[in-house]
C-alpha positions in Angstrom: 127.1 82.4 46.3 124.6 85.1 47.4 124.9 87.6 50.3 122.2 85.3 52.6 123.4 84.8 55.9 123.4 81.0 56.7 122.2 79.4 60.5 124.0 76.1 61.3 123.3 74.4 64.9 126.1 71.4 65.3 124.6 69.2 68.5 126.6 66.2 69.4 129.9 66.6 67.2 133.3 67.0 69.5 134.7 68.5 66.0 137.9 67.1 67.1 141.2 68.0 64.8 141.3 65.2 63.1 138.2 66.2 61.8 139.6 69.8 60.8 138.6 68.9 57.0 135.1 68.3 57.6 135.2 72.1 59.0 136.9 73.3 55.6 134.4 72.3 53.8 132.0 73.5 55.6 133.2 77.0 55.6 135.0 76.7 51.8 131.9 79.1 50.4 132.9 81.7 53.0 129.4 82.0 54.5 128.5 84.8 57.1 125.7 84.0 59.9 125.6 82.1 63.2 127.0 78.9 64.5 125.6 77.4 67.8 127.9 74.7 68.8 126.7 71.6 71.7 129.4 71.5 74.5 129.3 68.6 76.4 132.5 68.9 79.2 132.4 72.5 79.1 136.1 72.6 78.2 137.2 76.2 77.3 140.5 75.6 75.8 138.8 73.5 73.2 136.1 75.6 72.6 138.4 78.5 71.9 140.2 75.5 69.6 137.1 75.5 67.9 136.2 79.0 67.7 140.1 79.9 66.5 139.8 77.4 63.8 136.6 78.6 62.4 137.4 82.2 62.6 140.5 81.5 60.5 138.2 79.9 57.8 135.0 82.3 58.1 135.9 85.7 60.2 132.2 87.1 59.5 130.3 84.1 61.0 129.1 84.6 64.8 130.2 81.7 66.5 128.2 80.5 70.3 128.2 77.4 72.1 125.7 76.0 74.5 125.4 73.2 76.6 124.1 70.4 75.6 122.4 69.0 78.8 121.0 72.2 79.4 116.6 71.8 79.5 115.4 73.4 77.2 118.0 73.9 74.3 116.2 73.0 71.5 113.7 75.9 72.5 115.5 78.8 72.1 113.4 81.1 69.3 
């Protein structure tokens, strides 16, 4: 793999942990770059779920979540 940082935007997948290998594989390469992640009920403890699990997979990638009934989400340059 090259050094390119790699942008992923995840909008309307709870990434629930039964889902945890769909999350290996898409961190397996070890990428570094951003994550945005949809939120829907604004639940911290599974955000920080989230966040812990990817971390443990791929430390170097920048991890945010947004919410997903916020106007105007898509338009963020």
């Amino acid at each position: 793999m090259n050094n390119a940082k790699t942008n992923l935007v995840i909008y309307g997948w709870g990434i629930g942990k039964q889902e945890s290998h769909l999350v290996d594989q898409i961190f397996k390469h070890k990428l570094s770059g951003k994550i945005a992640i949809s939120t829907y009920s604004k639940d911290q403890s599974e955000c920080h779920r989230i966040y812990t699990e990817i971390n443990k997979l791929a430390p170097q990638v920048e991890v945010e979540f947004f919410d997903s009934q916020s106007s105007g989400c898509w338009n963020n340059p």
